[in-house]
C-alpha positions in Angstrom: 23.8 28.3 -11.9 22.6 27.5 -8.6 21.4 23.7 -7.3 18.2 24.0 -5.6 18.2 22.3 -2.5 16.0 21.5 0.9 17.8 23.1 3.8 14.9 21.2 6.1 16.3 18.0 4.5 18.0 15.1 6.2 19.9 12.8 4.6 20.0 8.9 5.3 20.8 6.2 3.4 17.9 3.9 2.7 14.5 2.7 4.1 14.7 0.7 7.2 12.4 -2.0 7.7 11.3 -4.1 10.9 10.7 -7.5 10.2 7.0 -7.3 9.3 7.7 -5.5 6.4 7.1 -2.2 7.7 8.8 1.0 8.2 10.6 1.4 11.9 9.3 4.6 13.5 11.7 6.9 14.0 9.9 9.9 15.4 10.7 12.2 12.8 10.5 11.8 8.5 13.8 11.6 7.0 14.4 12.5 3.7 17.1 10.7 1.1 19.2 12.2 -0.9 18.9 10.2 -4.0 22.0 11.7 -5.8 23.1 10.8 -9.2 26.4 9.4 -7.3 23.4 7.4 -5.1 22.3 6.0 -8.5 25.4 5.2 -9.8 26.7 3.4 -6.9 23.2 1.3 -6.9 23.7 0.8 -10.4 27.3 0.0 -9.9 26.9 -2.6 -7.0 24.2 -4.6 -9.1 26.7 -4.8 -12.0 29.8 -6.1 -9.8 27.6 -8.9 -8.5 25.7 -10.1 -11.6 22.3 -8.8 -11.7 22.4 -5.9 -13.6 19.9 -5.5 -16.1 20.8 -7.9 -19.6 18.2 -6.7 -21.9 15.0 -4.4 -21.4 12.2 -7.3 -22.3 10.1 -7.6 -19.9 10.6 -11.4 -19.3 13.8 -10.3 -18.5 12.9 -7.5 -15.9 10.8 -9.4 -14.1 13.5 -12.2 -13.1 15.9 -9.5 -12.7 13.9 -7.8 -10.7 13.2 -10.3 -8.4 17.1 -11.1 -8.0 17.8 -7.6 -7.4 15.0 -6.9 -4.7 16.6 -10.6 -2.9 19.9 -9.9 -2.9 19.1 -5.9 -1.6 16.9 -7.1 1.0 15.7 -3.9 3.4 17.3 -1.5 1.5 15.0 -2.2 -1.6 14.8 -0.4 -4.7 13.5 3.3 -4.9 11.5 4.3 -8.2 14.8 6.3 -9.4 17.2 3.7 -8.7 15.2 1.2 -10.5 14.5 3.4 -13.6 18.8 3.9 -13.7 19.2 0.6 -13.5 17.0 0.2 -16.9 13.3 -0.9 -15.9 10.7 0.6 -17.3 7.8 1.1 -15.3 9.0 -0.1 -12.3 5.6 -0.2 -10.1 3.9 -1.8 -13.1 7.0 -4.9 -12.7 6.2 -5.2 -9.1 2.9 -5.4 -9.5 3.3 -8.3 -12.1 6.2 -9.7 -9.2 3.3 -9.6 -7.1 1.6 -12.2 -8.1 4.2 -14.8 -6.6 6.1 -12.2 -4.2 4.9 -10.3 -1.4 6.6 -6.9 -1.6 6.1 -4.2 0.3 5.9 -0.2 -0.9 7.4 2.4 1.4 6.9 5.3 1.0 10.0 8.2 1.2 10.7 11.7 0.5 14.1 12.1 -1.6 15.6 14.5 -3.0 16.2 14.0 -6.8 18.8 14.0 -9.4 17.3 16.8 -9.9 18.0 18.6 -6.6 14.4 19.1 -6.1 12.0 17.9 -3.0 10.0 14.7 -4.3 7.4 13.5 -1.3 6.1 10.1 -1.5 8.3 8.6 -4.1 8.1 4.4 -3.6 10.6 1.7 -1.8 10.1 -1.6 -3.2 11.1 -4.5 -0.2 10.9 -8.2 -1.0 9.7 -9.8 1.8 9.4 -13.5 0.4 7.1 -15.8 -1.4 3.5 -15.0 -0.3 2.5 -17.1 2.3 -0.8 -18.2 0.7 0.7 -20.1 -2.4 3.0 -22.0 0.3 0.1 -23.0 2.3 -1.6 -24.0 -1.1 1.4 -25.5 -2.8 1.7 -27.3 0.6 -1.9 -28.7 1.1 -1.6 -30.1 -2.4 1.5 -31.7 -2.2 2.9 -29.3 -5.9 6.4 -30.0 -5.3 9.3 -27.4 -6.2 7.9 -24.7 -9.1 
């Protein structure tokens, strides 16, 4: 049996992200070869330092989630990396995150487990708290949440 493959495709290892949150402009599009061995390793790497997924409730994912995009800063969390790693619905988590956390979406071309071309798929980056609840925590004098 054959693996399908993009012979147009570069491979890199992540999104790279200037400090606004955005992607740097590179001048051409790369694609990422999101591997099961690029999985693994992501799963891997968030089990050796604690903040691999406990349980699936969704309590549970959010916090996670919010640990895991902290401690991978830039490099984020693609939509196949964070379905491996056990969440379900991944852009529906962020968008519950987003209340609280300002994350940014990048968007990538990979090629999947599969082997096949996927454009588009989405990088998850935590940036920090929004900036709006500081300034309003702030003004009112909230304290620590």
């Amino acid at each position: 049996m054959s693996k399908r493959t993009n012979k147009n495709a570069s491979t890199v290892g992540g999104a790279h992200v200037d400090q606004a949150g955005g992607p740097k402009a590179t001048g051409q599009s790369k694609v990422l070869n999101c591997s099961s061995q690029n999985i693994t390793a992501v799963c891997e790497e968030l089990a050796q330092n604690g903040i691999a997924l406990r349980d699936a409730s969704g309590f549970t994912q959010l916090d996670t989630l919010r640990r895991v995009l902290e401690f991978r800063g830039a490099r984020g969390l693609n939509t196949y990396e964070g379905t491996a790693a056990g969440y379900l619905r991944l852009a529906t988590r962020v968008k519950e995150l987003k209340d609280r956390w300002d994350i940014h979406a990048l968007r990538e071309d990979v090629i999947g487990p599969d082997g096949l071309l996927h454009k588009g798929v989405a990088r998850y980056v935590l940036l920090g708290r929004r900036q709006d609840l500081q300034a309003a925590q702030g003004s009112l004098n909230l304290g620590a949440v």
